[in-house]
N, C-alpha and C positions, 0 to 999 in steps of 0.2 A: 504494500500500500504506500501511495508516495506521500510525503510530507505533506503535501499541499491537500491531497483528500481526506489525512489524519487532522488537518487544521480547521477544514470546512465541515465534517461530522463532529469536533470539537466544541464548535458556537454551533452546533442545529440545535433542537429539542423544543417544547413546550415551555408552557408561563414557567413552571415547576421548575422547569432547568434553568431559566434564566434569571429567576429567583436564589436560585443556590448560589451561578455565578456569582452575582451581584454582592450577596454578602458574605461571598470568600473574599468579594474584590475588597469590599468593606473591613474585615477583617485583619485582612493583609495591610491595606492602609494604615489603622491603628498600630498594629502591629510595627510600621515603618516609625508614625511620628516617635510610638514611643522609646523604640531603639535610636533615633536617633538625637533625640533628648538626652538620652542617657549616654551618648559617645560626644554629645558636644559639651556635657559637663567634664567629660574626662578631657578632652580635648584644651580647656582654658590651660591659659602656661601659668605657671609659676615663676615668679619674679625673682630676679638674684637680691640674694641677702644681703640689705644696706645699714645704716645708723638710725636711718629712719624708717626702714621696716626690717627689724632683726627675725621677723616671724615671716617673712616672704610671704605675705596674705597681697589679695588681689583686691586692693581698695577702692576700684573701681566701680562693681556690684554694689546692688542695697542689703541682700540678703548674706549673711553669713554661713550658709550652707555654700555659698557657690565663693566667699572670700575667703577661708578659711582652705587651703590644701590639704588636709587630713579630713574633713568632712565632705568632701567631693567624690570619694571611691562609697559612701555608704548614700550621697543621692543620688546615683548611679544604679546603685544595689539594687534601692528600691523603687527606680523608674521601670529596670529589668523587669523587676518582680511584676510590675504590671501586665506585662506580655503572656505570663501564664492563664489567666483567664482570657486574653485577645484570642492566643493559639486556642484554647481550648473551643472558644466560639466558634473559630475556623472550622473545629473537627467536625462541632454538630452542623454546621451549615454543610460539608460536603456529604452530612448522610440523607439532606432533605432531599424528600422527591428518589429515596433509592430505589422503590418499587417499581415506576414508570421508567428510570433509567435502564434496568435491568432487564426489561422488557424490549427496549428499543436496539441495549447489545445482545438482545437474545435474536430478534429482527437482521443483526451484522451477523452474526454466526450464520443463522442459514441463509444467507446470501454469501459465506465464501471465506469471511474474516475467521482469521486461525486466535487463540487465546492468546496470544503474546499480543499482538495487534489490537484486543480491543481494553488490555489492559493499559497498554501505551496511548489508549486514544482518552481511556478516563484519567490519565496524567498527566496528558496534554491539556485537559480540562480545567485541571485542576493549578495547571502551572499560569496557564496563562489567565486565567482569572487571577491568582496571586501577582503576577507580574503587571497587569493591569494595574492595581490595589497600590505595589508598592511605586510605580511611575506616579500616579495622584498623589500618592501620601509626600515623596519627594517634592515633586511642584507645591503643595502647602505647605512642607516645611519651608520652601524659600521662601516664596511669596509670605509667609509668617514672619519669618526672619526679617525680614527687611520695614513690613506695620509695625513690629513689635520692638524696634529697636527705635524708642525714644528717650535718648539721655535726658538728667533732670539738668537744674541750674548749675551745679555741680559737675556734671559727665559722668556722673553713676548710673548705670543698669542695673533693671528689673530682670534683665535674663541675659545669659550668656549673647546676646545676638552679636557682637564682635570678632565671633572664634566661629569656626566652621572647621566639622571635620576635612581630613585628608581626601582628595577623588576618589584612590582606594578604599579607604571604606565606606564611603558614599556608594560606593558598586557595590561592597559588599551585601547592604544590606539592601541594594533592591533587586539585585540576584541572586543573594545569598536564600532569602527567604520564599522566593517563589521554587529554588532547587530543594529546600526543606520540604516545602508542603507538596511539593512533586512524589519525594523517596519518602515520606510518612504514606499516600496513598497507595504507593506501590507496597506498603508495608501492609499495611490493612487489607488490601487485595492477594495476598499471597498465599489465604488457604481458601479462597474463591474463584472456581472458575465456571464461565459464563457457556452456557451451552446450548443448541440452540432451541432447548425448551425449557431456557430459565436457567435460574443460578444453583448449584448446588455446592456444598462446602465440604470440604475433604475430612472433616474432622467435625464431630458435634461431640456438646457436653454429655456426659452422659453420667453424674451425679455431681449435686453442688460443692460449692466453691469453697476450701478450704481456710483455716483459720491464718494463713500461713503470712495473712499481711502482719500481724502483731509483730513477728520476728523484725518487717521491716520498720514499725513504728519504734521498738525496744532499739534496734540499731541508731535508727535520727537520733533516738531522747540521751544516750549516749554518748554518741558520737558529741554532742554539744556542752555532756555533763562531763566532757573529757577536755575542754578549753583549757577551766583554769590549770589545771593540773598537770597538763602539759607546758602551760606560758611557765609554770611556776620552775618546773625539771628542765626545759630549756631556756632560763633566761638571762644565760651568758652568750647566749647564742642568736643574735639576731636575726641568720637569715633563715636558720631554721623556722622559727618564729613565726616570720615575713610571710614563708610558703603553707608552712603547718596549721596556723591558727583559719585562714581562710578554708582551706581543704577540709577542716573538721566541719566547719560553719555550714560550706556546700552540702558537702554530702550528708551531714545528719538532718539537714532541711528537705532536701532532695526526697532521702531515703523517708523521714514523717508521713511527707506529702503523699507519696506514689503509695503508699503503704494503709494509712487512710484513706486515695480512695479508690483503691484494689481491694480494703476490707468494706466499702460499703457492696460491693458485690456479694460477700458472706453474710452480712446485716440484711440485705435484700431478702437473700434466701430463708432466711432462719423467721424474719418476719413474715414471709408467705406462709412458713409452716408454721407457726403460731398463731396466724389469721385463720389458716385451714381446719387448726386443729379445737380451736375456743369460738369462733365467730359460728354465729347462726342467721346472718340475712346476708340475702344476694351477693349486695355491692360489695364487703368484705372478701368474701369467697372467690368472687370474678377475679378482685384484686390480687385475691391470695396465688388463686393458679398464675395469675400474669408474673407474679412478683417468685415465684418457684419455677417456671420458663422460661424466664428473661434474668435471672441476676442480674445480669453484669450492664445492665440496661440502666440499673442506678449509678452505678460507678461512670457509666459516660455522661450521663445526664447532669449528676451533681459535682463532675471534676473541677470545675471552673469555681462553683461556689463554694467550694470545700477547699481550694487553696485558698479564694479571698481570706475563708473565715482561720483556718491557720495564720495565715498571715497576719488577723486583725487580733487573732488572741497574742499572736507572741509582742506585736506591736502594746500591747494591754501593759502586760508584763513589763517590758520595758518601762512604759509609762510608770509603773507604779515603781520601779525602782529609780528610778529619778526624782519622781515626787520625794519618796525615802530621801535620797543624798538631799535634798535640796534641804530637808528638815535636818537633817543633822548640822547642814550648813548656819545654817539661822539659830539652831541650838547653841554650836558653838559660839557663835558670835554674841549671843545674848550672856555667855560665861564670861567671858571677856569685858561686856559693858560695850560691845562697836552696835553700832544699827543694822538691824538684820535686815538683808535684802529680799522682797518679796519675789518669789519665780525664778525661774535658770532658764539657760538659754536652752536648753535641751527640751525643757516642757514645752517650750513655744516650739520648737520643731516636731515633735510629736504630734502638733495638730495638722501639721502638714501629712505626717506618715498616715493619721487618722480620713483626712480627705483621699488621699490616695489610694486606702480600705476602701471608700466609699463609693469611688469610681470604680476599684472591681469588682463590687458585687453589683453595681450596675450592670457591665458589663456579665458580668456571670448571668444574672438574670436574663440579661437577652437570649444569651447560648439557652438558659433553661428554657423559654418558651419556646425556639424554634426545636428543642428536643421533642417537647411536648408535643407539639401540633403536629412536627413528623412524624410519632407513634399514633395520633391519632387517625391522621389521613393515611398511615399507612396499611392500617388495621380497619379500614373502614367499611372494606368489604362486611369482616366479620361483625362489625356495630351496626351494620343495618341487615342483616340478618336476623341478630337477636330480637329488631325494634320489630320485624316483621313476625315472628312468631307471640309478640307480645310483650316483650320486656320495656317497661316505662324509659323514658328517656334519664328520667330524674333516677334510679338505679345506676345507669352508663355514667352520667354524671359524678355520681358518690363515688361508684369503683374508682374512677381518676383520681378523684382526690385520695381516697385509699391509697392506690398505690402510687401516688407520687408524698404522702405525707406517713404512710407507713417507715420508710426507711430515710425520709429525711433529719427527722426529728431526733433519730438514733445517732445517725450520720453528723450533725450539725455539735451537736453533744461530746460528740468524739475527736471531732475539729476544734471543738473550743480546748477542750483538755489537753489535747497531744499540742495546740502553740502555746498555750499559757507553760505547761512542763520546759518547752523549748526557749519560749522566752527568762524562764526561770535559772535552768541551767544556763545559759548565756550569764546572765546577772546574779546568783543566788544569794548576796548580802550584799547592802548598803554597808560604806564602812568612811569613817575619817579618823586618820591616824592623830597623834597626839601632836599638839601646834604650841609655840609660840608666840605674843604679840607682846611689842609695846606700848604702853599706855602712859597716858602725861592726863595727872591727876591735879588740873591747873587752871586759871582762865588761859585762853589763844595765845595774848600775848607773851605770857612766863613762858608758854611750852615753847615760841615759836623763838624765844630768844634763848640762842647756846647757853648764854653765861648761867641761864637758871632752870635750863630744860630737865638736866641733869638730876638736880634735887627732885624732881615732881617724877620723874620715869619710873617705871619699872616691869617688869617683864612677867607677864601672865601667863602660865601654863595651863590647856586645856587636855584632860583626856581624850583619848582617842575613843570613839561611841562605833559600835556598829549594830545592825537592826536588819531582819529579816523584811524586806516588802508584804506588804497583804496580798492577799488575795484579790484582784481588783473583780467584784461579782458584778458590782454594776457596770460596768463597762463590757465584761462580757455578756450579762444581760442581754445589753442593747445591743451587742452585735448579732445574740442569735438569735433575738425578736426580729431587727433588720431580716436576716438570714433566712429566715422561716416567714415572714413577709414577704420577700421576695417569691419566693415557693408557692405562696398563697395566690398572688397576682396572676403567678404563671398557669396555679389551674384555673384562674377566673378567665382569662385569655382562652386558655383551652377551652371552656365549656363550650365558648363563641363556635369554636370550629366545631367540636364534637355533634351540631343541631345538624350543621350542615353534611357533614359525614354521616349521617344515620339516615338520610333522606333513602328511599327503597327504590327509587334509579342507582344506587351506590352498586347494587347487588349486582348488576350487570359488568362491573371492574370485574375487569382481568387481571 
């Protein structure tokens, strides 16, 4: 098949296909601005070391996150960290509309097309919708760049817009990420082949899903409860340090993550069989089979929102250990007799890290609804079936919620836990070492004159205080109200489709 006929069966298909394009292309965009936010922070230079700035900070900025050179690698972190729910909406967007797609390469099969061909043709699909995505996401990074760059009276910036990454990584990331979301489809596609009476899979489950993600949560909460104790055994040793302290951070975050939500695929299941096993009306039951069928249907569904909410508990954690320092700091000072300073600079950044939670579970929520509505529409054969033999709508309805709030609520519970653990390990004690100050016990003037500063002086010793952080409940509260909010909207969203999916022309889909 040549290039040029893989490229034109590529853009064909219905609303449904042009719909998936559209928000991979979406996806992929997001995906761009926020990678490349996050490389043009890294991107600002660092000033050589003068008399008057011995700290090589960049005083050009208003914000301290982007003046500071040691706090630029962690707003970076957490711009990255955005991308995880971006990708994950990409995933569920390319599974909308799988039923009708599958149909159309079953249509390419008997007409001639061999299985490698029409796997390369759903990756071609999928690449050049992403490549689309990240071209627009570039053009508004520039065109952003150049509105957004207004110095004050001063010549300070609100945002890096002065610095621009390298062309090379400018390329990277708007071909780097459409060759990602190419080799993740080909991933997904490789125990699928399309035949030409449909799809069949070379491998089906054939009893539920193991406990086996705990090993990778107990790995994360480790790996992170292993920081201090390593900084502390290597801390003659910088560059060990340098490479080690980050590598524990990745991988025990990594390792939580994947691990939480590969076990809401076990949580799914064990909820179907406990719905199965105690429930006695319909909607339950319907759920229950669906939720013992499909496992692994929650784990794709709720991956995007189950990192946000990791993220926003460990983010929690943190918080409260800065709160902590902050009080010990103000403790201190009030031993001493100095004026204690209300807030740290770190709490005000934390409300930054806090809005940055807020926009992923936005995003997550979106991934959730288009999960939703694609099970719905793709199962809808079967939902106007059941409406035609008699089953009320308002049943259909319930089941949904059932089974999209049977295993979230466990799910969300587990998320909260395993970041707040992680945020914990990271920080596990507030602590401030024992200080001195001196004090001029005087009017301004004695102290401020040598000849008699002397007599009034003296030197204050404060012990060294340290303090375990709270539990911050409220703050996780509100994330997994948010959390489970979001959930909520998405089955409210789905009922909309669901009316229309059960109409009894539905029955006639193939």
């Amino acid at each position: 098949m040549r290039p040029a006929t893989l490229v034109r069966l590529a853009l064909a298909g219905t609303r449904t296909d042009t719909a998936r394009v559209v928000l991979t292309a979406l996806s992929a965009l997001l995906a761009t601005l926020t990678g490349l936010a996050a490389l043009t922070v890294l991107a600002i230079p660092t000033p050589a070391a003068t008399d008057a700035n011995p700290n090589r900070w960049s005083e050009h900025y208003h914000n301290a996150l982007l003046v500071e050179p040691g706090l630029r690698g962690g707003t970076a972190f957490a711009l990255l960290m955005l991308m995880i729910p971006v990708l994950a909406l990409a995933g569920q967007c390319a599974r909308l509309g799988a039923p009708a797609r599958d149909r159309r390469l079953a249509a390419l099969r008997l007409a001639g097309a061999t299985p490698g061909q029409v796997t390369r043709l759903v990756v071609l699909e999928t690449g050049v919708a992403a490549l689309l995505g990240t071209l627009v996401g570039l053009g508004v990074y520039l065109l952003g760049r150049d509105l957004l760059h207004r110095p004050d009276a001063r010549g300070r910036l609100a945002l890096p817009t002065d610095v621009l990454p390298s062309t090379g990584v400018l390329a990277g990331v708007v071909l780097g990420l459409p060759a990602v979301a190419a080799l993740a489809t080909a991933l997904m596609l490789r125990t699928v082949t399309t035949s030409p009476l449909g799809v069949t899979r070379k491998a089906g489950r054939e009893r539920g899903p193991g406990p086996w993600a705990g090993l990778l949560i107990g790995f994360g909460v480790v790996s992170i409860a292993l920081i201090r104790p390593a900084v502390r055994r290597f801390a003659d040793d910088e560059e060990v340090v340098a490479w080690l302290v980050p590598l524990l951070v990745a991988a025990g975050a990594f390792a939580a993550m994947i691990g939480v939500v590969i076990g809401t695929g076990w949580i799914s299941y064990h909820c179907g069989r406990l719905l199965r096993r105690y429930a006695r009306r319909a909607p339950a039951l319907l759920a229950a089979g669906r939720l013992m069928a499909d496992p692994w249907a929650g784990s794709r569904t709720f991956a995007a929102l189950l990192a946000a909410v990791i993220f926003g508990a460990g983010a929690a954690a943190l918080r409260a250990y800065f709160a902590t320092q902050d009080q010990l700091d103000r403790e201190q000072s009030r031993l001493v007799g100095a004026e204690a300073t209300s807030g740290s600079f770190y709490l005000s950044t934390m409300d930054l890290v806090d809005a940055a939670v807020a926009v992923a579970v936005l995003i997550a929520a979106g991934g959730l609804i288009v999960a939703l509505v694609e099970g719905i529409v793709a199962r809808r054969r079967a939902y106007a079936a059941l409406v035609a033999v008699g089953v009320p709508r308002a049943v259909l309805s319930r089941s949904v919620a059932w089974q999209a709030l049977a295993p979230a609520v466990p799910a969300i519970l587990l998320a909260l836990t395993v970041g707040t653990f992680l945020g914990r390990g990271l920080f596990p004690k507030a602590s401030r070492g024992e200080s001195w100050m001196e004090t001029c016990d005087a009017t301004a003037a004695l102290c401020a004159d040598p000849a008699t500063r002397g007599q009034y002086t003296q030197v204050v010793a404060t012990p060294g205080l340290e303090r375990v952080p709270a539990v911050p409940l409220e703050q996780l509260a509100w994330l997994g109200a948010g959390a489970l909010a979001a959930v909520l909207v998405t089955v409210g969203v789905g009922m909309l489709f669901l009316r229309a999916s059960t109409a009894l022309d539905e029955l006639r889909t193939t």
